[in-house]
C-alpha positions as CSV (number, residue, x, y, z in Angstrom):
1,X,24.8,10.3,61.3
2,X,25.6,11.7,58.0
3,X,22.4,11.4,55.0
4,X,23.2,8.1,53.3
5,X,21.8,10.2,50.0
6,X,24.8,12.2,50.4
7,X,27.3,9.2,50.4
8,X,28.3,7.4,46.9
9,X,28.9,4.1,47.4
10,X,30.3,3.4,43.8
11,X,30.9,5.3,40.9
12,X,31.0,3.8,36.9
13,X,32.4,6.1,34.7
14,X,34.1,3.4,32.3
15,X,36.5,5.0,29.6
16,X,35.0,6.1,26.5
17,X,31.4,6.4,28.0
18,X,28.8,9.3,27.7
19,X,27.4,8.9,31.2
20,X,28.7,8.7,34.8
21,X,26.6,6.4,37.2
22,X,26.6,7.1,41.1
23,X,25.2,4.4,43.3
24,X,24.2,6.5,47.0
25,X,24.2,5.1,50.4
26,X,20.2,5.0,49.9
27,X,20.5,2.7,47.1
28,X,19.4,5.4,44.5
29,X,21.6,5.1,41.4
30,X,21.8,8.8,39.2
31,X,22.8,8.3,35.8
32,X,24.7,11.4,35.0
33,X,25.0,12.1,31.1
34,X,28.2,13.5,30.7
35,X,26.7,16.6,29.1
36,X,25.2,17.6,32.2
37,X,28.3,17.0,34.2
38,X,29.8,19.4,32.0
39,X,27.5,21.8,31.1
40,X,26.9,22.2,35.0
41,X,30.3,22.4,36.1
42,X,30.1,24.4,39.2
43,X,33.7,26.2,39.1
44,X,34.3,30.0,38.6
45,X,35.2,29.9,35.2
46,X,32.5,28.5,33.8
47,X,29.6,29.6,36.0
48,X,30.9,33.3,37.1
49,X,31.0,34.3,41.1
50,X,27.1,35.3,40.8
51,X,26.5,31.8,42.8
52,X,23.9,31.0,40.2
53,X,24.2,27.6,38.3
54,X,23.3,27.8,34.8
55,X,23.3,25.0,31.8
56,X,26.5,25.8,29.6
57,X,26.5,24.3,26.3
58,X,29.4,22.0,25.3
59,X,30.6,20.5,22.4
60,X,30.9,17.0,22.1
61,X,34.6,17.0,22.4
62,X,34.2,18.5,26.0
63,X,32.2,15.6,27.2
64,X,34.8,12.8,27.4
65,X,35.6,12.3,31.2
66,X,39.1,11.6,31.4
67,X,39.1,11.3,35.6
68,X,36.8,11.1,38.5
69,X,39.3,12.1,42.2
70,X,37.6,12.3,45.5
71,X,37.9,15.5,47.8
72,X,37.7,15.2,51.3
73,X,35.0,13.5,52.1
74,X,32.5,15.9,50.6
75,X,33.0,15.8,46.8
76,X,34.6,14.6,43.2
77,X,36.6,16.8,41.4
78,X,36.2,15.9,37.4
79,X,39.1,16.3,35.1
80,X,37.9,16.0,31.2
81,X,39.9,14.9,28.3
82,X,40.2,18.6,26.5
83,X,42.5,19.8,30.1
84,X,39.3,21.5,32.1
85,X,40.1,20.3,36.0
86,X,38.3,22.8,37.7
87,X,35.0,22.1,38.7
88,X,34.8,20.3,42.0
89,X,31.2,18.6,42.3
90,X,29.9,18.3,46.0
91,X,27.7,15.2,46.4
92,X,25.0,17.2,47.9
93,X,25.3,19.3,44.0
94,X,25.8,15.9,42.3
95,X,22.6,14.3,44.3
96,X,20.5,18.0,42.8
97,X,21.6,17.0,39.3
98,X,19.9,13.8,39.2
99,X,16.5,14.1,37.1
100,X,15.3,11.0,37.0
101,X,11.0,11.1,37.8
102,X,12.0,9.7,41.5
103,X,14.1,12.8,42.3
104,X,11.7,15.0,40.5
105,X,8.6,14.0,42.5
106,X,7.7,16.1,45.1
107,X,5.9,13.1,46.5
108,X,9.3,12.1,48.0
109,X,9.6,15.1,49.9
110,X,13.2,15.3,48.7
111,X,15.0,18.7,50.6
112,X,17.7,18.6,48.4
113,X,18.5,22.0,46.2
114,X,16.9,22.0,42.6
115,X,19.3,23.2,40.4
């Protein structure tokens, strides 16, 4: 059986919002500021072919979501207003960029990559 925190059951990214929210088959919501989403964005162009993430700094004009698609079964690929379309976000990278203290805690004995 496939990790329930792995699968999003729904996904509220309402137009004009600063934050994406991700409800998991655990019944953990992430709140995803859209800042992270896009400083994070896991494609070539913005992170290199190193295969280390870093935080890139956006402007505020480069953190209006315009579209959420799935792909596969795996991940969301994010398309934002000012035309970038590249980054596809796996749910097992999307799951690793939420921060909220339960995620943090190593209490929880989470196995999921930090970022």
């Amino acid at each position: 059986m496939k990790d329930p925190r792995l699968k999003p059951r729904a996904v509220r990214s309402p137009r004009g919002a600063r934050v994406t929210e991700i409800e998991w088959g655990d019944g953990h919501k992430s709140i995803y500021p859209h800042a992270i989403l896009r400083g994070y964005c896991p494609c070539a162009g913005c992170q290199g072919h190193s295969g280390e993430i870093r935080f890139i700094e956006t402007t505020n004009d480069q953190q209006e979501l315009d579209e959420i698609s799935p792909v596969g079964g795996y991940a969301f690929a994010l398309k934002w207003f000012d035309g970038h379309a590249s980054g596809i976000y796996s749910f097992r990278f999307l799951r690793a960029l939420c921060h909220c203290d339960e995620c943090r805690s190593t209490e929880h004995g989470n196995p999921l990559p930090r970022l």
